[in-house]
N, C-alpha and C positions, 0 to 999 in steps of 0.2 A: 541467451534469451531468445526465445523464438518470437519473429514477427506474426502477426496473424493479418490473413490477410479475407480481408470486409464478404461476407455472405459465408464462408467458412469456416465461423466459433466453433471450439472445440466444443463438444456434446459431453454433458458427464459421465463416468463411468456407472456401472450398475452399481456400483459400494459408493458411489458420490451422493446416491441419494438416500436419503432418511426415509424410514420407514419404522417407524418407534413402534405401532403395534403388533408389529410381526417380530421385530426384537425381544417387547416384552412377553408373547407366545410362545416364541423357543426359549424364553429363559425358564418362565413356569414352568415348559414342559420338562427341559433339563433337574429342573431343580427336584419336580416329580418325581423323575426316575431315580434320579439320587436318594430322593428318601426313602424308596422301594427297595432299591439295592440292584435297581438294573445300570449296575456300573463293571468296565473293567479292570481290572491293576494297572497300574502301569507298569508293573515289573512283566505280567503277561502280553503286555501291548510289547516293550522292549525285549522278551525273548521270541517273537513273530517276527519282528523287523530283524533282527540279527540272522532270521533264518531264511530271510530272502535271497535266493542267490545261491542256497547252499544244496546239496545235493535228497537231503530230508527237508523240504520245506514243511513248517510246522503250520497246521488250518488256523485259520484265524481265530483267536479266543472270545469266550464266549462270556454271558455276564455271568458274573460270579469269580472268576477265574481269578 
């Protein structure tokens, strides 16, 4: 247990604070693009990251992909 000591409280982090209408903005916006179909695979996100590191790095995919 850490003491705290007087004029010194810890400050919260930026994710300590609520901000519900900006949560619920990026979720609309998400949900949006979802239904548009600006989304990526996950099988195309996971053969990008496998090729990090590798001598063909593959561009990052695109929506539709």
């Amino acid at each position: 247990m850490t003491k705290q000591v007087p004029g010194f409280e810890e400050e919260p982090g930026v994710f300590d604070i609520a901000d519900t209408e900006t949560d619920e903005q990026a979720t609309r916006e998400g949900e949006a693009d979802f239904e548009a179909g600006r989304v990526v695979s996950h099988e195309a996100v996971v053969r990008w990251l496998r090729s990090w590191g590798a001598p063909n790095k593959l561009p990052r995919p695109r929506c539709g992909e």
